[in-house]
N, C-alpha and C positions, 0 to 999 in steps of 0.2 A: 504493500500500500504506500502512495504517494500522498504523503500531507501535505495539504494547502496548494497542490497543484491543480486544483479542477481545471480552470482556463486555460493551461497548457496541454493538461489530458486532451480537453475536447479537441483543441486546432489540431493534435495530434491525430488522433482517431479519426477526426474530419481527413483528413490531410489521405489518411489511411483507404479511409471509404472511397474517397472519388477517387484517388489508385485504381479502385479495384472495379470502381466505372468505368475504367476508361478515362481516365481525365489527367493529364500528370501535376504537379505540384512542386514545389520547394519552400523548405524553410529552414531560417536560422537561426540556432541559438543561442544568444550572447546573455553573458554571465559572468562574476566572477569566480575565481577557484574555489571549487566544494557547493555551490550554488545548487546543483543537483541536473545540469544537464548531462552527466552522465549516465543518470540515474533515468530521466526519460528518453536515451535513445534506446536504455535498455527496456523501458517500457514499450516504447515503438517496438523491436525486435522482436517482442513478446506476444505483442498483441498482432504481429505481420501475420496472421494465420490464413494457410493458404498461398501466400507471398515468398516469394523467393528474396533471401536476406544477403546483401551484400555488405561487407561493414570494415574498415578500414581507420584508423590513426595513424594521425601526423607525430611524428618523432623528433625530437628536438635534436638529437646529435646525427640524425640523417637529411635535416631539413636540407642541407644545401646540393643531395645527391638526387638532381632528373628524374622526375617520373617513377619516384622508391614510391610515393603513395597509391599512384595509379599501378603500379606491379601488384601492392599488397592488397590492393582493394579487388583487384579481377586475377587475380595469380590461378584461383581454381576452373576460370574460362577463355583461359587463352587461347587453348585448342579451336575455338570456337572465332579467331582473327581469320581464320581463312576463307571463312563466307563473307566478306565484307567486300566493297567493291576493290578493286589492285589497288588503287591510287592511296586508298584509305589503310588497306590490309599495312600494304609495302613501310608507310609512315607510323604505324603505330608498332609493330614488329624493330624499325629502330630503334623507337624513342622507349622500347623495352630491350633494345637489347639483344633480342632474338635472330639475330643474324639473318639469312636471305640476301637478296638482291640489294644492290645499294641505291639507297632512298637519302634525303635529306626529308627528316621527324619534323616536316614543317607545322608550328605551334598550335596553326587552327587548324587543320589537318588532322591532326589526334586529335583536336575535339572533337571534331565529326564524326571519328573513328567510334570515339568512346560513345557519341552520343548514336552510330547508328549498333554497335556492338550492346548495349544496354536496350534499343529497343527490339534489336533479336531476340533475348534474353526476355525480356516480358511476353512477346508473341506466346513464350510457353506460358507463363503463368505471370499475375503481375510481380513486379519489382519493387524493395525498398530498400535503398542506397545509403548507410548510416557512415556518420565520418565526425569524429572525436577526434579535439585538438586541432581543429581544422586550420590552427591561427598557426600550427609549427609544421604543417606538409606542405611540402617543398612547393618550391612556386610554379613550376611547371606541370605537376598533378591538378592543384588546384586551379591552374587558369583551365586548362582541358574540362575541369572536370565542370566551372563555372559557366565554360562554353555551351559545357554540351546542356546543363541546368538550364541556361538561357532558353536555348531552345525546345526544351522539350512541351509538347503542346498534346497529343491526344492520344499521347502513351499511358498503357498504367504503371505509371513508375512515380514514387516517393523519391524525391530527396530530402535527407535533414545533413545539414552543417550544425557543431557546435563549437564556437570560438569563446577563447577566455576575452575577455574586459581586463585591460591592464589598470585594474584601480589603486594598488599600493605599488611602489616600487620595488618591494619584495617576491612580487609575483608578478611583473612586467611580459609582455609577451607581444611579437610583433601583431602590429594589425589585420587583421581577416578582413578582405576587402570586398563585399561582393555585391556590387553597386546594381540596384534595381530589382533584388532579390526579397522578399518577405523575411523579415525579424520580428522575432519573439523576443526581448529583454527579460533574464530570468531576474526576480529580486528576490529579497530575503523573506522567507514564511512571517506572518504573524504570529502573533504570541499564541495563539489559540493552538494553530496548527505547530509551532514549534514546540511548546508546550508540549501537545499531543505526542510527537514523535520521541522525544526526550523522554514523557514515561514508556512508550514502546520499549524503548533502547536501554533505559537504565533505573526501573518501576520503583526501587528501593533506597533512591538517594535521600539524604536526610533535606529538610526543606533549605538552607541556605545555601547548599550547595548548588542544588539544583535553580535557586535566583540567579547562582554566581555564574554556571555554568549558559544558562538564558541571556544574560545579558552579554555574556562576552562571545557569545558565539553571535549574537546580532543574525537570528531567523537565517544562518548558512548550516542548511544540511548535513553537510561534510561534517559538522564542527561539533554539532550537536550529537553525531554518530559516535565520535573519534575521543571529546575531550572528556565525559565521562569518567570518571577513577585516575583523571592524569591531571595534576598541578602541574602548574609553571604559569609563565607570564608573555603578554606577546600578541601580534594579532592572532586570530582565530585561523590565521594560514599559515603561521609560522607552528602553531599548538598542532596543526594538523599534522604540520612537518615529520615531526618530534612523535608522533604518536605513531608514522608510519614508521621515522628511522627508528624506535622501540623495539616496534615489531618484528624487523628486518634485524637488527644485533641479537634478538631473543631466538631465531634460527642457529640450527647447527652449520657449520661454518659451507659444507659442500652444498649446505639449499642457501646460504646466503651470496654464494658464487653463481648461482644460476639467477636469482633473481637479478642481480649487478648485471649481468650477461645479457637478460632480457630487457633489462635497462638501455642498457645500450646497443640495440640492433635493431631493426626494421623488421626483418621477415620474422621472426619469434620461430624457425624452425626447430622442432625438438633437437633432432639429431645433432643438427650442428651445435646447439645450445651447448648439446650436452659432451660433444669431444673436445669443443671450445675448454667446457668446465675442468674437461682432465687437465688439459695443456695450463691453463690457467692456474692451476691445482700447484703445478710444480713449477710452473714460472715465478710465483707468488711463495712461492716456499714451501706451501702449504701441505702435510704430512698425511694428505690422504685423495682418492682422486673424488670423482662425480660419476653417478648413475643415473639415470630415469627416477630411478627410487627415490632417489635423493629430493626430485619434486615435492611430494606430498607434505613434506613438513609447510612449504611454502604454499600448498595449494588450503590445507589444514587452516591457516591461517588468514586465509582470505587476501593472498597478495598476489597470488599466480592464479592461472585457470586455463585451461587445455579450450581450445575454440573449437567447431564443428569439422573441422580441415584440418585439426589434428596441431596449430601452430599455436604456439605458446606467447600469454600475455597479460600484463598486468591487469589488478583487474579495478584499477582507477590510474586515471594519466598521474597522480600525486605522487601515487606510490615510485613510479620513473623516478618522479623530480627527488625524491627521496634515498632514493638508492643510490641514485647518481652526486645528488650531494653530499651523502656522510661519507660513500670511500675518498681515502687517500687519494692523491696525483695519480703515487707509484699504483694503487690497485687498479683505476681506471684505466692506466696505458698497459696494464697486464691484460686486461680484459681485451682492450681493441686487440692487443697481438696476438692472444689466442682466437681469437674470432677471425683474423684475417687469415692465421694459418688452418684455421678449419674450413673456411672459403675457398681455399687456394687448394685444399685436397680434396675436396667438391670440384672445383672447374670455375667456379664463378670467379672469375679475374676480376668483374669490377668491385663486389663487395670485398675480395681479396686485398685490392689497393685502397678502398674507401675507409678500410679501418686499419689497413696500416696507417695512411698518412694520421690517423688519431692516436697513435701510437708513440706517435715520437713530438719532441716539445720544441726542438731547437733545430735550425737547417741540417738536412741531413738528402745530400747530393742521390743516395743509394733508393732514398727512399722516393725524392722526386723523380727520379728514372724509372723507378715502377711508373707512376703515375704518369707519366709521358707516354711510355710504352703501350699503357692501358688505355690509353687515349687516343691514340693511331690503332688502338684495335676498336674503341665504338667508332672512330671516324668508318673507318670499311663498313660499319653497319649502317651508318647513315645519322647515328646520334648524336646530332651536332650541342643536344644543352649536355649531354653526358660529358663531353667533349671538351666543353668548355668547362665544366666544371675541375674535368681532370687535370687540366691546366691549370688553373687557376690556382691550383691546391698544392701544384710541383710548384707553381713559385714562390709561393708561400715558403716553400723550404727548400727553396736553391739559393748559395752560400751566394756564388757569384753574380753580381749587379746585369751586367751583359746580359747573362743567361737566363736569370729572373726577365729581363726586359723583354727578349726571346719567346717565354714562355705565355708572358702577360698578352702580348700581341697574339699568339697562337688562339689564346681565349676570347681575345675581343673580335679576334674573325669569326670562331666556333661563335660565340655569342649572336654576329650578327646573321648568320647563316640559319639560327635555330630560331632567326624571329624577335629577339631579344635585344630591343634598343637601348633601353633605360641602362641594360649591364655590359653591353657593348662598349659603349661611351666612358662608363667608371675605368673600366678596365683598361680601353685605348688610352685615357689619360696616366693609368697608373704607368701604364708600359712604356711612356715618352720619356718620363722622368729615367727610366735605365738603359736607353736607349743610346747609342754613341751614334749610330749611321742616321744620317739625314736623309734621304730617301725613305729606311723602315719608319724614319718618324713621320713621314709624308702619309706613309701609307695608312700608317693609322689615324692620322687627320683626312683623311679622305673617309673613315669608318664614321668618324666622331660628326664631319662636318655632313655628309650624307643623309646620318640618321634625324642629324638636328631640324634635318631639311622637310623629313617626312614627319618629324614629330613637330610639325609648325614653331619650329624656333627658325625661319628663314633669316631671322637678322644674327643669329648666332651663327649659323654654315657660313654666309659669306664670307664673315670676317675671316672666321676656322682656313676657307676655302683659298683665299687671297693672303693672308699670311703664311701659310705655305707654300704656296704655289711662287711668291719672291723668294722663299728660303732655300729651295730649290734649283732655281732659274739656272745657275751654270754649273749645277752635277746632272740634270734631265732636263733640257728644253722640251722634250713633247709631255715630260709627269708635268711639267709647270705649266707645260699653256693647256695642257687636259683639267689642270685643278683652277684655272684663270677661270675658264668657260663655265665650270662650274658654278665658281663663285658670283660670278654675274648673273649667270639664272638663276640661284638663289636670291640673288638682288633684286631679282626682279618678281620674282615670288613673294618680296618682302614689302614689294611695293613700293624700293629704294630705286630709282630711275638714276636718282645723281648717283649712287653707290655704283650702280651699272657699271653705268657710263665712265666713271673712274677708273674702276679695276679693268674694265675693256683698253681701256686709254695706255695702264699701267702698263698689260699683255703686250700691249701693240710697241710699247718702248722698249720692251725688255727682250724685243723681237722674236719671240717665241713661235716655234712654227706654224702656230694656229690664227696666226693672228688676222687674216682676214676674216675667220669665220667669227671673231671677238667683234671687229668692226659691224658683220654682220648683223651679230645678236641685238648689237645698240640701236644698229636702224631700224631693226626690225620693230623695236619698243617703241622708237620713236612713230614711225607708220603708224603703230595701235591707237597715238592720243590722236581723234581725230580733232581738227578746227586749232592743231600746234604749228608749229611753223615749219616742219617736218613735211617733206612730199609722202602723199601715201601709195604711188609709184613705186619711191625708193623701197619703200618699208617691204612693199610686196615681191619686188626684187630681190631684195635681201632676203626673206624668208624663203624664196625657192632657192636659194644660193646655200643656205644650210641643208635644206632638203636633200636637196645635192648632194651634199656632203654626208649626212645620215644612211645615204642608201646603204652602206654597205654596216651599219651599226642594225647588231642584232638583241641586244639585251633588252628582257622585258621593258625596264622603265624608258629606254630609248626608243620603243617602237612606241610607246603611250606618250609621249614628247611629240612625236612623230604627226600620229593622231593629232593631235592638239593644233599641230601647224596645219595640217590640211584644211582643218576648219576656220583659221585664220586668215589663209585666203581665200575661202570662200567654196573651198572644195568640198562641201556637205557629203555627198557621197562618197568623196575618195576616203575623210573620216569615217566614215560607217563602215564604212569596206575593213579601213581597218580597226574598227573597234568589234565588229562581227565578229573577223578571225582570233584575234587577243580572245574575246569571250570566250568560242569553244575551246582556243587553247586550254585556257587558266580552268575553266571547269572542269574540263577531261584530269586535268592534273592536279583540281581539287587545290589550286592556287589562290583562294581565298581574298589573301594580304596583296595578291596582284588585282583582284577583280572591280574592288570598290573603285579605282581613277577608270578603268576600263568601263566601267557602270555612267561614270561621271561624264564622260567622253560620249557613250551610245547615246544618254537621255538625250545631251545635249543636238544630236542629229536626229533622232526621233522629236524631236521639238519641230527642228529644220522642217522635216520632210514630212510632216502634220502624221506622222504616227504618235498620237498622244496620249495612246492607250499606249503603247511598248514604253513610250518617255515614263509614264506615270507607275509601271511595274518594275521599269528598270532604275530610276531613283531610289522608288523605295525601297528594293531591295538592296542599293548600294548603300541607302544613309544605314540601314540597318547592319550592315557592313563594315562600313566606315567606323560607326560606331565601339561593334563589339572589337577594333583592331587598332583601335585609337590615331585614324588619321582623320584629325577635326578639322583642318585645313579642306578634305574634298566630302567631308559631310557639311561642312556650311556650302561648298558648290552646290553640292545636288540638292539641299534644302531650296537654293534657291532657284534651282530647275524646276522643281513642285510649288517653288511659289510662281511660276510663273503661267505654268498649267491652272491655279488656283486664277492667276488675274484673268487670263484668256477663257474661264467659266463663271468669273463675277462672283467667285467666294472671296469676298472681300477679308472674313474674317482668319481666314485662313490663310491667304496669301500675306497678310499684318504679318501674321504669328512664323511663317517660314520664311520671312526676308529680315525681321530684328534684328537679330544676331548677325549675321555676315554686316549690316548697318553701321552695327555698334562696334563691331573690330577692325570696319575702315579698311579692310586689305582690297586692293586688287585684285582679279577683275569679280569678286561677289559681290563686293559692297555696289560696286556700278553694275551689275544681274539686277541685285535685291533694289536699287532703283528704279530699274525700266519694267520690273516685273510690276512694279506698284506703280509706276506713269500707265504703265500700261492696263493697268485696272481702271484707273482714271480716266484712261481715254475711251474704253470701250462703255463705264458710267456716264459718259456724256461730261466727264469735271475736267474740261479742258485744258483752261486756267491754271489749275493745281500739277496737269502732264505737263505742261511747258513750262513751267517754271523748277521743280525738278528735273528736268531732262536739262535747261538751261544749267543749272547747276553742277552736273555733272561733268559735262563740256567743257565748264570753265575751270572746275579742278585740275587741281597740277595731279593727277594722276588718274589717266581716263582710262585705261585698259579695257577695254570689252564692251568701250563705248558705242561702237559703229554702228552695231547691231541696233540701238535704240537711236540711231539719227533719224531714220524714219519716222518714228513717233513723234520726234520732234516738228518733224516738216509737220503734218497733220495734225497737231495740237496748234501748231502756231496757227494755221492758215484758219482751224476751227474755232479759235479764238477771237480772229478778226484781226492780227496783226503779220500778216506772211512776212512782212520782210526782217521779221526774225527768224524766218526758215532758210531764208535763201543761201545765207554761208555752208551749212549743212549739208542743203540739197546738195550745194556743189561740190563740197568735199565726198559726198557719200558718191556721187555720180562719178568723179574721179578716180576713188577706189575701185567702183564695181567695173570700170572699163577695166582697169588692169589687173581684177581676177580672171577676165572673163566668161564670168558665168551666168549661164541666162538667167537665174533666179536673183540675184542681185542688179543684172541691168532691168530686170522688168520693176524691181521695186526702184531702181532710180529713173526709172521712166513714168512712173506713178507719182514722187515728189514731183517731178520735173512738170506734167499736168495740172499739179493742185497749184502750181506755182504761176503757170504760164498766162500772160497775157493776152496771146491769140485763142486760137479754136485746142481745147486741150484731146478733141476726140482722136488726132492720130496716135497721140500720145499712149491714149488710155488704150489702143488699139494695138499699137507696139508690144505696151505691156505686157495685154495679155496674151499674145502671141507668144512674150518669152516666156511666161509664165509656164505655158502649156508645156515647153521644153525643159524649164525649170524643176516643174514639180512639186512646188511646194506649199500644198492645198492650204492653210489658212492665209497666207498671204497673199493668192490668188484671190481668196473669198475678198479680202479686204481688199485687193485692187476691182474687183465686180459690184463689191458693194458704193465704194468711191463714182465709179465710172456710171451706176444706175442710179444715182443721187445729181450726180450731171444732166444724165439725160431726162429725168424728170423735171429737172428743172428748167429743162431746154424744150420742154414739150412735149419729148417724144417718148410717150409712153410707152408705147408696146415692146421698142426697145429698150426701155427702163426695166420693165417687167421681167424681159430676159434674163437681165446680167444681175437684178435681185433675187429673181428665181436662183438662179445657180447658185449668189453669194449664203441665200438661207439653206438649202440643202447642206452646203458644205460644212456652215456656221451647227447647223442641227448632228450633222455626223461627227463632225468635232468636240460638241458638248459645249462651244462655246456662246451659252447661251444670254450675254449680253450684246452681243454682236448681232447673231438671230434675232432679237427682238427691236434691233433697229432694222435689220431689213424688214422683217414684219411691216415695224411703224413704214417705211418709205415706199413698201406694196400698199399698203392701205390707201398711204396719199397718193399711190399711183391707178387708185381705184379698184384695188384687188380686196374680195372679203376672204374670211377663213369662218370655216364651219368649227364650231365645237370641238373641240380636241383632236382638231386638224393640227396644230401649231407643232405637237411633239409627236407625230406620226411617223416622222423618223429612230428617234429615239428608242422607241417602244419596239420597236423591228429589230433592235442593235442585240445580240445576245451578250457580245460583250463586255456590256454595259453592264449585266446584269450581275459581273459577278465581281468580287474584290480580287486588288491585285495580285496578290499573292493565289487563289485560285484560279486566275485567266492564263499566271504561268504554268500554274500544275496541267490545268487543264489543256493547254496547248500541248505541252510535251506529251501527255497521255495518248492526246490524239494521233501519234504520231509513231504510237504503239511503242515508246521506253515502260517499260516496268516503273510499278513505284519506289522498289530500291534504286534503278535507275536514276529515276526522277530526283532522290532526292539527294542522291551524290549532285546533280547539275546545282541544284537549290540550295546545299548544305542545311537539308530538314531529313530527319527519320523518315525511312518510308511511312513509318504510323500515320506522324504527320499529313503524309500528302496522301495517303488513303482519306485520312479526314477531311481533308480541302476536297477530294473528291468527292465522296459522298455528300457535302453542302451543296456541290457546283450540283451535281446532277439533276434536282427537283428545279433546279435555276432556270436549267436549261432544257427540262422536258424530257430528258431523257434517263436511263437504265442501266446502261451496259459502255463500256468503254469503248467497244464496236462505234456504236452513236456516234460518237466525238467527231470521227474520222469524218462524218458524214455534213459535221456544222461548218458556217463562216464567223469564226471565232476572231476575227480581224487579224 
């Protein structure tokens, strides 16, 4: 019985229930020490009936070894990695260790492993995932395991996390971070229920003591179990302490070597434990060895307990902190050595080298070459956090400076390779400092300044990227002008135009062999402000001038650079093209951390090319993306790709709420998105006024990036306002430009300014336009060049030809969804004498099946169609197949139909 838990029982057993419906869950539970959360995952585990029990702890002298928590917590369903899909299988088989094919354990990769390996695992029966000490398992278990939590949606699978509360400094403990996740806060019993449990636990105390014993335990469980019959002074965690290490010196001495032993190891294997204990026996002096038998004293006592899988473990995390703190130095480096040589005659080289390196206190060269050695063997497996770890740990205890530097470097690669920015960057910095070679110190500022760049410190890369790259200059002219170029696109990432332009300058002086393409990059920036004193000619020239030069660059992040320029001049499809192929690459490969700029890139051409159903399932699947991988940099992009889908449908309120932020951090080019997607709201509201005068705004800013695209809106807010001849600079820049992309969907829309502008007859104009348009392609802006052109000709008299080019403009504005636009063609068919019957207006709409469903089911449901399985499916998605059976099953009553067959058979846009 649990005293004074009612309100955590229930969430509990709730929690448990809709498991076993079908429904998945998480939660956590934060406490401080002895609080009693361990005491309710054991009630969970208890009350799993029917449930399949996974249950795992974080270890505090293992926390810094890869994926030890995700081993311990799925160690008895490994066998079961082989049903996964390859890309998934191959990554989580590294990041365990298990040899095979060589994979690089990419970080969200094994999430998805985990997260589709767990919802196998329930297909039999449901699942509950319990995880104690969750604040000391290593950080790469924990992200995996937080990823696959995130997602999991219509599996029956429980999660609980329990993390301590570092409330005194005596029981401090890193933070458990698991941002978005449901918490439970455990506090202290009242006196009723503390009370209550107190006489449970000890019926016969005389009455003062039991006050004494009440108020110092302050309603924590632990305390009130433990401090009973025991004096002393102290917090009620320090009394806890003392009552465990009591209990542990009142062993005979071969069960007090196994307990220390299961103190200090991860996997709690009997076996080993217990050869461990011989070797320990006589390392330690000690005049007698260890048996199995030897157990029981410890299990008698309530400090060990045999688990269902046969591995041995404490049976509260205190008791750990207990054991481990009353031995000596000398018994705890006795212990790691015997455990490592028990390891090492097992086979396992890494736990082998992991408790060596714990073995020893002072540099010791023999000891780091294990660990070197054991680190070129996960590298062959593909374990790059293993990897780094194993590094990290040799240089910890390598004598010489040089070699330490050597090794730190080794780590901050393994670091970056495993996905791992934040310890990439620590590490590259530590490794400079022992560094003697200028180049390896380059090389690791190209790590540090890279990562800074993806982790939106762009004002920190360039500096990073430019101060090396002069430090360099006359040991590597092409390392220097490759980290020049860098650093300037960082610059300009940062929304430093002069910083650019500087370090371009610097390049070009130091005559580094890149250095036209430096000059390039500047003009290219410069091209981007439109209404600067920059030709945007040059600008355009200069970007195919790099293009040029990129063709034969094939690294991920350079072909998405790539993309990016095709869309800057103008080439909508040549970026699709290549944002298309990036996509199936990075999915087939379950590339995750590549997909979110790839996402950011497609929306923005499904924008272009009025697919704004694909725009509006491919953002939000990138911001959700972006998100769980923390590149806030291209989740404010695609926020404001969705805001801008939101202005062009008149959700006013929505489009506020997804362009704020990119507003409020002023960066280029989202802050100037997040303005034109809200001029653009405006304009389509009829608040002319309010579009031109922010659109004005933008233009005149010293930092227009991304402007171009919204000079249009300008021309037509102005001319709608009553004042054109503040469109006219605009027009003409924008007409400029789109000559020298040459593409027909930017000369038709500058043939459409040029109309609303002109003083003569604007019909050939509007007649041009949409001529290019049709070559073009790019259906809302056609609609608004139809709608402009039948607002002319109504006004010119000629109705029947008004009626045409409105007809068309409303179809497309209806198929679009964008329904403030539609409703002024509407209005200008009305006045052009045309009525509408009754729920004629959304006739379209109502016919769209696509419409009908949320995005995230229109992608399920495409790919279904297309006959992928929903394992399939949900390797492309990075969702459990559970998952997208569930999005199925919604889709299908949506859409009238039964059978998967069906699908093949709809127009799903």
């Amino acid at each position: 019985m649990l005293y004074g838990r009612d309100g955590e029982l229930a969430a509990i057993d709730g929690l448990l229930d809709r498991a076993r419906g079908g429904r998945s869950g998480t939660l956590v539970l934060r406490g401080e020490a002895g609080i009693g959360k361990s005491a309710l995952l054991d009630h969970a585990a208890g009350a799993a009936d029917g449930m399949r029990v996974l249950r795992g702890t974080g270890v505090e002298t293992e926390s810094g070894m890869p994926y030890a928590g995700l081993h311990l917590l799925l160690g008895r369903h490994l066998d079961r990695i082989g049903g996964l899909p390859d890309a998934q299988a191959e990554a989580l088989r590294a990041a365990l260790n298990m040899g095979g094919p060589e994979a690089e354990s990419d970080r969200f990769l094994v999430g998805l492993a985990v997260l589709t390996l767990l919802s196998d695992l329930a297909e039999e029966r449901p699942l509950i995932c319990l995880v104690d000490d969750a604040h000391w398992m290593d950080g790469s278990s924990a992200e995996a395991l937080l990823f696959a939590a995130r997602r999991l949606d219509a599996e029956p699978i429980a999660v609980i996390f329990a993390a301590r509360d570092a409330v005194a400094p005596e029981c401090a403990a890193p933070e458990f971070v698991a941002q978005g996740l449901p918490e439970l806060r455990l506090r202290g019993l009242d006196g009723t229920a503390a009370a209550g449990l107190l006489a449970e636990r000890a019926p016969d105390l005389p009455g003062h003591v039991r006050r004494e014993i009440l108020a110092g335990a302050m309603g924590n469980p632990l305390a009130l179990l433990e401090l009973p019959g025991r004096g002393g002074h102290g917090s009620a965690y320090e009394r806890i302490l003392r009552s465990f290490a009591e209990r542990i010196a009142a062993l005979p001495e071969p069960a007090r070597r196994l307990v220390l032993l299961v103190g200090v190891d991860d996997l709690g294997d009997a076996g080993v434990v217990v050869k461990a204990a011989c070797r320990f026996g006589a390392t330690a002096g000690a005049s007698v060895g260890a048996s199995i038998d030897d157990l029981e004293p410890a299990e008698r006592a309530g400090l060990l307990r045999t688990t269902s899988d046969g591995r041995l473990e404490v049976r509260h995390p205190l008791i750990r902190t207990a054991a481990v703190r009353e031995a000596t130095l000398g018994l705890r480096l006795a212990a790691h050595q015997a455990l490592a040589e028990a390891y090492l005659e097992r086979g396992d080289v890494c736990h082998h080298a992991w408790h060596l390196a714990r073995s020893v206190t002072e540099p010791d060269e023999r000891v780091a070459a294990v660990l070197e050695k054991t680190a070129e063997t996960e590298r062959n497996a593909g374990g790059n956090a293993a990897v780094a770890a194993m590094y990290e740990a040799a240089a910890g205890l390598t004598p010489d400076p040089a070699e330490r530097g050597r090794r730190l470097a080794a780590a901050a690669r393994a670091s970056a390779d495993a996905g791992l920015p934040e310890r990439a960057v620590e590490l590259a910095a530590r490794a400079e400092a022992d560094l003697p070679d200028p180049l390896a110190r380059a090389e690791l500022t190209l790590i540090r300044a890279s990562l800074a760049d993806e982790q939106d410190r762009a004002g920190d890369a360039h500096r990073l990227f430019a101060e090396t790259a002069a430090s360099v200059t006359r040991l590597d002219p092409r390392t220097s002008g490759y980290l020049f170029f860098q650093a300037a696109a960082a610059a300009a990432n940062a929304g430093d135009f002069a910083a650019m332009d500087g370090i371009a300058a610097e390049g070009v002086r130091l005559g580094v062999p890149n250095a036209p393409h430096l000059r390039a990059l500047s003009r290219v920036f410069a091209g981007q402000n439109p209404l600067a004193d920059a030709d945007p000619a040059d600008g355009v020239a200069a970007l195919r001038e790099l293009m040029g030069a990129m063709g034969a660059c094939y690294a991920p992040r350079d072909r998405i650079r790539a993309g990016m320029w095709h869309l800057m001049i103008g080439d909508v499809r040549g970026a699709a093209e290549v944002a298309a192929e990036l996509e199936r690459r990075f999915r087939d490969r379950g590339a995750i951390g590549l997909l979110a700029p790839v996402l950011m890139l497609r929306s923005r051409t499904d924008l272009l090319l009025g697919r704004h159903r694909d725009a509006l399932t491919g953002a939000t699947e990138g911001v959700r993306i972006a998100a769980d991988t923390g590149q806030h940099r291209i989740r404010v992009y695609l926020d404001t790709s969705l805001g801008q889908l939101a202005a062009i449908q008149g959700d006013e309120e929505r489009c506020l709420e997804l362009t704020e932020e990119a507003l409020s951090r002023g960066l280029p080019p989202s802050n100037v998105h997040a303005a034109a997607a809200r001029s653009l709201l405006d304009l389509g509201l009829g608040r002319y006024d309010a579009a031109l005068e922010r659109l004005a705004d933008v233009v005149a800013g010293p930092s227009r990036q991304g402007a171009i695209a919204a000079l249009p809106d300008l021309v037509e807010a102005a001319v709608r306002a009553g004042v054109p001849e503040r469109a006219r600079d605009a027009a003409d820049w924008y007409g400029d430009w789109a000559a020298q992309t040459q593409q027909p969907w930017a000369q038709a829309i500058a043939a459409r300014c040029a109309a609303l502008l002109t003083p003569d007859d604007p019909d050939p104009l509007y007649t041009k336009a949409l001529d290019l348009h049709r070559e073009g392609r790019t259906p809302f802006e056609q609609a608004r060049t139809e709608l402009l052109y039948g607002e002319w000709l109504r006004r010119s008299r000629r109705r029947n030809d008004a009626r045409a080019r409105l007809h068309a403009a409303l179809e497309a504005f209806e198929r679009l969804g964008a329904a403030p636009w539609a409703e002024r063609a509407r209005a200008e068919l009305r006045a052009a004498g045309e009525n509408f019957a009754a729920g004629q207006d959304d006739a379209a709409s109502r016919d769209d099946l696509a419409a009908r469903l949320t995005p995230q089911e229109l992608q399920v449901t495409r790919l279904a169609a297309t006959g992928l399985s929903n394992r399939e499916i949900g390797a492309q998605l990075f969702l459990s197949p559970r998952t997208v059976g569930y999005h199925l099953y919604k889709a299908y009553p949506k859409l009238g139909v039964t059978t998967r067959a069906a699908l093949a058979r709809l127009d799903l846009g």
